[in-house]
C-alpha positions, 0 to 999 in steps of 0.5 A, spaced: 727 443 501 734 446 499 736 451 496 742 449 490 746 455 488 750 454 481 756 458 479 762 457 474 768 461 470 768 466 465 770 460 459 765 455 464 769 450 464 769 450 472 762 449 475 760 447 482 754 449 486 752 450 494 748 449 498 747 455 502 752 461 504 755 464 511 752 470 514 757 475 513 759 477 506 765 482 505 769 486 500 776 485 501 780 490 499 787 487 501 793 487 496 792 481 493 785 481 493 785 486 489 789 483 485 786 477 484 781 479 482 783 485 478 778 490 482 778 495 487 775 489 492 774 483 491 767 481 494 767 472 497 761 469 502 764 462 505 758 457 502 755 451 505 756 444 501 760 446 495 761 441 490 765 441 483 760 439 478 766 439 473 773 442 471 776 440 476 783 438 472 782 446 470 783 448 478 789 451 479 791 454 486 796 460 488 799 460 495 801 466 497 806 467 502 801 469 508 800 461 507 791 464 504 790 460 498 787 463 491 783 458 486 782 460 480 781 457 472 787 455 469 784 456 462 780 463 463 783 466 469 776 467 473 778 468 480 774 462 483 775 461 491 779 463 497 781 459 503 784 462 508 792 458 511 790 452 515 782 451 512 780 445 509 778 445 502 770 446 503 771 451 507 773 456 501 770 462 500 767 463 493 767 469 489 760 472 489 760 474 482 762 468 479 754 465 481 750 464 475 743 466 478 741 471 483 744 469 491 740 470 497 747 474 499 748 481 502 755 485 503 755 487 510 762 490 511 768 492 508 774 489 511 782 491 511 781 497 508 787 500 510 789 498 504 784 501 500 787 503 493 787 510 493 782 512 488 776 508 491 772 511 493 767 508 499 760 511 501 756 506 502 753 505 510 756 498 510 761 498 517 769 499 514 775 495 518 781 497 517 784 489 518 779 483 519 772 483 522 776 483 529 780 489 528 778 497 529 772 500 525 773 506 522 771 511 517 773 512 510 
């Protein structure tokens, strides 16, 4: 039997749901993460079989120039997805928070923490890169 995870934006006129989640979970704190969503991180889990159950004319995309693609709401703003350059649309990572109900997803790194804002503080056990999961491990 599987599981369906259901999520939407903050005004709820996007909706989709998944089938399950990727194994790796991260709080990004690159520049524009922390942008888009307005916070010290941004926290994404690439998903298993996501599906727009409505509001898709509501989806509206950013490309920024590193070619990565930002989805958000149109109506409210709610930071909904990112796809790396060059992925296919199934293959975006959502915003853990936009879930509606408890997810079986553990935040297990922080990556590109060389660009940390300045007044976050991290002091959590969680391992720390300074670009991607591929780069150096440090400590914050």
């Amino acid at each position: 039997m599987t599981s369906i995870y259901k999520g939407s934006c903050l005004c709820g006129e996007v909706r989709f749901s998944v089938e399950g989640f990727s194994e790796q979970a991260a709080n990004c704190h690159c520049n524009m993460c922390r942008k888009f969503h307005g916070a010290a991180f941004g926290s994404l889990v690439g998903t298993i079989g996501l599906k727009w159950i409505s509001g898709q004319d509501y989806l509206k995309e950013f490309t920024a120039p590193n070619g990565t693609v930002r989805t958000f709401c149109r109506q409210c703003g709610s930071s909904l997805g990112f796809k790396s350059k060059d992925r296919r649309p199934e293959d975006m990572e959502i915003a853990i928070a936009t879930f509606d109900q408890d997810i079986p997803v553990q935040i297990d790194a922080h990556i590109f923490t060389k660009y940390k804002a300045n007044w976050c503080v991290i002091d959590d056990k969680l391992p720390a890169f300074l670009e991607g999961r591929e780069s150096e491990v440090v400590s914050v």
